[in-house]
Backbone bond lengths (Angstrom), bond angles and torsions (degrees), N, CA, C in turn:
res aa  C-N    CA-C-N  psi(-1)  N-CA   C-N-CA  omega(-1)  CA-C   N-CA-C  phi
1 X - - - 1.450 - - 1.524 108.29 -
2 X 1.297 110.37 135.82 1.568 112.28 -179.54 0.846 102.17 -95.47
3 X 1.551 116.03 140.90 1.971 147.36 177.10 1.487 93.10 -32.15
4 X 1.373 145.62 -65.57 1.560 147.03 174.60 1.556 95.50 -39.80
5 X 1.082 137.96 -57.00 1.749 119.24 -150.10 1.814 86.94 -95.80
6 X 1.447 133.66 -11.43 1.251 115.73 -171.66 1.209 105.36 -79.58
7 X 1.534 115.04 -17.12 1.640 124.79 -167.67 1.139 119.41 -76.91
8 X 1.633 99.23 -32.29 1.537 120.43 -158.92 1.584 93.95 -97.23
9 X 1.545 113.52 -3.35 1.297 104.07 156.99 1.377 142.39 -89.40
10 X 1.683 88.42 -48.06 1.411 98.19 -177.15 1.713 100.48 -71.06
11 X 1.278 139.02 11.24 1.078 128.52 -160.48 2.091 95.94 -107.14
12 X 1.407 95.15 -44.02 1.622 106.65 158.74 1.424 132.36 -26.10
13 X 1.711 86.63 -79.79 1.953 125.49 169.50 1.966 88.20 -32.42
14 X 1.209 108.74 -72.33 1.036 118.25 -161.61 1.678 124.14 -65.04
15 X 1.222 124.94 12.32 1.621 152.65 166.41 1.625 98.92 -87.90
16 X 1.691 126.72 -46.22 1.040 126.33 -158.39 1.836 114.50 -60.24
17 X 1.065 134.69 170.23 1.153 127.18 179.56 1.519 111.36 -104.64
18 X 1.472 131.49 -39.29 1.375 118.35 -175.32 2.076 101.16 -128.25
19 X 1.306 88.13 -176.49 1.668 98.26 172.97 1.607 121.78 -59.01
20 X 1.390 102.47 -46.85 1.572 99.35 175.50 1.572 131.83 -79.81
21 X 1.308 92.55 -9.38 1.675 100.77 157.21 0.851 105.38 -73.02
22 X 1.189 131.63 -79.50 1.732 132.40 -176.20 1.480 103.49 -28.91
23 X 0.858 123.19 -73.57 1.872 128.67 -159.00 1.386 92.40 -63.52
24 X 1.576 150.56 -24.87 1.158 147.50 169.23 1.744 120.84 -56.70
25 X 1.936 101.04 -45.47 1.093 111.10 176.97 1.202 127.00 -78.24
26 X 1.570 111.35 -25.40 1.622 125.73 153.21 1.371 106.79 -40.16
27 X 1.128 111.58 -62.60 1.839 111.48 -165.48 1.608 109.79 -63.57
28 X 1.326 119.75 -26.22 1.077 122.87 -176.01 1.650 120.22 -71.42
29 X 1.856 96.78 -33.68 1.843 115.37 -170.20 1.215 94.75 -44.37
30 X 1.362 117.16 146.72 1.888 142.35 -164.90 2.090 88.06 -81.61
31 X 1.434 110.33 -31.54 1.275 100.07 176.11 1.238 128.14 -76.16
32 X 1.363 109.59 111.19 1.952 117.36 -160.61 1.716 101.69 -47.87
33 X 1.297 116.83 -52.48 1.254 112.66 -163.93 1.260 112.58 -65.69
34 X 1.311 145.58 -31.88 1.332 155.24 174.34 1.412 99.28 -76.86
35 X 1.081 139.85 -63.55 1.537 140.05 148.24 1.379 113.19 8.50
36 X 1.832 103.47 -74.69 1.422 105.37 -161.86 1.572 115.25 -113.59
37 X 1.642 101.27 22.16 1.401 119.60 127.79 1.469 147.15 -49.93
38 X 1.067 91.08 -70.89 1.360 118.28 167.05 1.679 105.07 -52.43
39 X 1.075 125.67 -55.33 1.880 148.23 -179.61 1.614 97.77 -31.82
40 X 1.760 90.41 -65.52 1.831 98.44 -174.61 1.375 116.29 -77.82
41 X 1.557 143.32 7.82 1.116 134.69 126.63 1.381 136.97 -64.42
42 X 1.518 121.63 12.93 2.097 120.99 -176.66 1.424 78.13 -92.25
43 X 1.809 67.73 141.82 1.656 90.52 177.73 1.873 132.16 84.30
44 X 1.347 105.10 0.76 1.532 124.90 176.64 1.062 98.08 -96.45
45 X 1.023 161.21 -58.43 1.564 134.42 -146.44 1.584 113.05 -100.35
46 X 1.380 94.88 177.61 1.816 92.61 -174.63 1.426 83.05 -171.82
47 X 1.540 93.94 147.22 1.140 121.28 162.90 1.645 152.41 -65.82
48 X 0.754 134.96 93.66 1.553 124.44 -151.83 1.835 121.56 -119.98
49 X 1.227 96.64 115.46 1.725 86.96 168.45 1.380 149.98 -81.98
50 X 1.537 126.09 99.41 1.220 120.33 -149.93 0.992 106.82 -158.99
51 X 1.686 98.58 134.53 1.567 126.37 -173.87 1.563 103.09 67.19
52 X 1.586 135.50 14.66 1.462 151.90 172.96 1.629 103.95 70.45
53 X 1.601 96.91 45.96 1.548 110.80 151.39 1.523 113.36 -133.18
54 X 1.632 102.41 145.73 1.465 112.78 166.56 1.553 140.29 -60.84
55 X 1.643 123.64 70.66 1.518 108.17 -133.92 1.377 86.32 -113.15
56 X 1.461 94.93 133.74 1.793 106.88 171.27 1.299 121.92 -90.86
57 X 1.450 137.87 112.81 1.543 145.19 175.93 1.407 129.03 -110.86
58 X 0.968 111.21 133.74 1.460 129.68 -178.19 1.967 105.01 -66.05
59 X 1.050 101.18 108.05 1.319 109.62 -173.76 1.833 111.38 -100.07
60 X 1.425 129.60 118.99 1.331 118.80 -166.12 1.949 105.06 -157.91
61 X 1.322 96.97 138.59 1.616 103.89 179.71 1.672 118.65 -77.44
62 X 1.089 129.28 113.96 1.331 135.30 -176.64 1.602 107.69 -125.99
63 X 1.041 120.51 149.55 1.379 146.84 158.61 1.498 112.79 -62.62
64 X 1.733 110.55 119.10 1.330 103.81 177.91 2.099 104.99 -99.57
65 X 1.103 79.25 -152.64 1.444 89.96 -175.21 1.270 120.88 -77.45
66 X 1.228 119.39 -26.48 1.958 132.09 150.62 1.445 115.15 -56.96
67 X 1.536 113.20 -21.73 1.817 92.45 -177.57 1.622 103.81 107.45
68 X 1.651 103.50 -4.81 1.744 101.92 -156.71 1.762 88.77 -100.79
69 X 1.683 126.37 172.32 1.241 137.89 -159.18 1.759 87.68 -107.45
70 X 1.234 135.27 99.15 1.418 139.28 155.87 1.629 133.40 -74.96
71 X 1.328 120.42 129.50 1.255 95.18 161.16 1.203 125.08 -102.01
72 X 1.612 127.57 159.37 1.322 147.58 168.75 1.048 107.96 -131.58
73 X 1.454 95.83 153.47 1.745 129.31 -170.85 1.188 96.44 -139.30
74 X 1.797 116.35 139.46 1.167 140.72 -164.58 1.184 110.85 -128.25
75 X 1.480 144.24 94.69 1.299 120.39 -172.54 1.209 119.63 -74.17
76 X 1.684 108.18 130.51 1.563 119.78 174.87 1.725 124.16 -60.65
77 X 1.290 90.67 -52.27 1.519 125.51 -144.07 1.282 150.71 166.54
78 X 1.208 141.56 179.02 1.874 123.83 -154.57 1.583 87.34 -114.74
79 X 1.073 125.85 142.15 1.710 113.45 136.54 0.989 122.68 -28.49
80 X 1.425 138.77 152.83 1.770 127.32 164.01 2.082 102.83 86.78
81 X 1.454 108.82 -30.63 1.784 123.99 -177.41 1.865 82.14 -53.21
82 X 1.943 90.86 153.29 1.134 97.49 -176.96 1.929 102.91 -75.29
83 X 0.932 154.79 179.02 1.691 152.97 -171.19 1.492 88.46 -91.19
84 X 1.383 129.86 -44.07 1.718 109.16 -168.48 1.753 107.24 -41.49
85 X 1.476 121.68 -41.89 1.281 122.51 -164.37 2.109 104.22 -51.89
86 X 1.580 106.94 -34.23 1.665 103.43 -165.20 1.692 87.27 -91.45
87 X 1.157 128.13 -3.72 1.535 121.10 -150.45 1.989 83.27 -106.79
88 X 1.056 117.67 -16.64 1.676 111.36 -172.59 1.598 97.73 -108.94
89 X 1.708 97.22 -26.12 1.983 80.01 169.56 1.197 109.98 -81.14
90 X 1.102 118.73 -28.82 1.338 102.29 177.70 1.556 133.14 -83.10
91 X 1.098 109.54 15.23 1.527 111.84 169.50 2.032 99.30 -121.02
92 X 1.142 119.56 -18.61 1.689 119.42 141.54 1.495 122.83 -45.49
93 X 1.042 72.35 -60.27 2.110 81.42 -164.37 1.821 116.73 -69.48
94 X 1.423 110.89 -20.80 1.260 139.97 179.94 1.684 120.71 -95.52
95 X 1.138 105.16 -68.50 1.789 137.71 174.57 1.691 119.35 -81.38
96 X 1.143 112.00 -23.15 1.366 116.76 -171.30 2.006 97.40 60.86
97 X 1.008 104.83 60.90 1.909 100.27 -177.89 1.906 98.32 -112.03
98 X 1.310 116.17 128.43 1.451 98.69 -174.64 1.594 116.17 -77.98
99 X 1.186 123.16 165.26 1.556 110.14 -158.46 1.492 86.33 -78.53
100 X 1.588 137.25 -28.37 1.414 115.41 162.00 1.113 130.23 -27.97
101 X 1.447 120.08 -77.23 1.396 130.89 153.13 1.524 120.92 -4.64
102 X 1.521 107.36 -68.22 1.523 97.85 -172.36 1.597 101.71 -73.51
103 X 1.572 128.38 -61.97 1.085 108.43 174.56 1.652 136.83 -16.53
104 X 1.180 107.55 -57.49 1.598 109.38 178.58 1.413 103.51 -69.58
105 X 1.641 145.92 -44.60 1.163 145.92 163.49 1.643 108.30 -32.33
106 X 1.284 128.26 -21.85 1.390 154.09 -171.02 1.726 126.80 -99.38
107 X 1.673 95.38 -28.34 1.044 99.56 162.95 1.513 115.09 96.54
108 X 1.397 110.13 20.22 1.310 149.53 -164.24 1.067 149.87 -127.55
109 X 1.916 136.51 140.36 1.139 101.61 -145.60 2.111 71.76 -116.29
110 X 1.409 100.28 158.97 1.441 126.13 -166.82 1.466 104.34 -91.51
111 X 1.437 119.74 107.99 1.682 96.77 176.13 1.661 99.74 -127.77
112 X 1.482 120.33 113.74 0.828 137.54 153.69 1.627 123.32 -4.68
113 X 1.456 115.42 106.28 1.455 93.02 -175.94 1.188 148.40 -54.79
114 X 1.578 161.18 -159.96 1.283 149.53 -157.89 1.433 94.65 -151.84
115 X 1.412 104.50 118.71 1.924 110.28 -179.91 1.198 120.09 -78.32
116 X 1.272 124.28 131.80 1.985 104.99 -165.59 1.500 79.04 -112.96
């Protein structure tokens, strides 16, 4: 994908209002590989309430260090979070793209999160 159509994406993605739009329009992109990216994430995330926020996580089976099938949860993001936050993990977590990267592709300035 050329730097022009990645822009003209993430700039799209980023009009949408929640996560499952986004991950809908992923599946839809004419680019197979982002396509069937997006494809093998339905059905990972879940919702969770904590600390009396709405936080959305990437839920996925991995292999620990015994050999045994684990799950982990990754936190994405809040409900109500602007969509750039699932729209830069997901070209990280997928693409190796740094969420810098997409941010500025976005038109945006990237600020590193804040550790509480």
């Amino acid at each position: 994908m050329q730097h022009d159509q990645f822009e003209t994406l993430v700039k799209a993605l980023c009009e949408l209002d929640s996560v499952p739009q986004v991950l809908e329009a992923l599946k839809a992109n004419e680019d197979t590989e982002i396509a069937e990216a997006a494809a093998s994430l339905t059905g990972q995330f879940k919702l969770a309430e904590i600390d009396g926020e709405q936080r959305i996580y990437h839920v996925s089976l991995e292999q620990n260090d015994d050999g045994e099938q684990e799950e982990y949860a990754e936190w994405i993001m809040n409900v109500g979070d602007d969509v750039i936050k699932f729209v830069a993990w997901f070209f990280f977590d997928m693409f190796d793209v740094k969420a810098k990267d997409v941010y500025q592709a976005a038109g945006r300035t990237y600020q590193q999160p804040k550790r509480k």
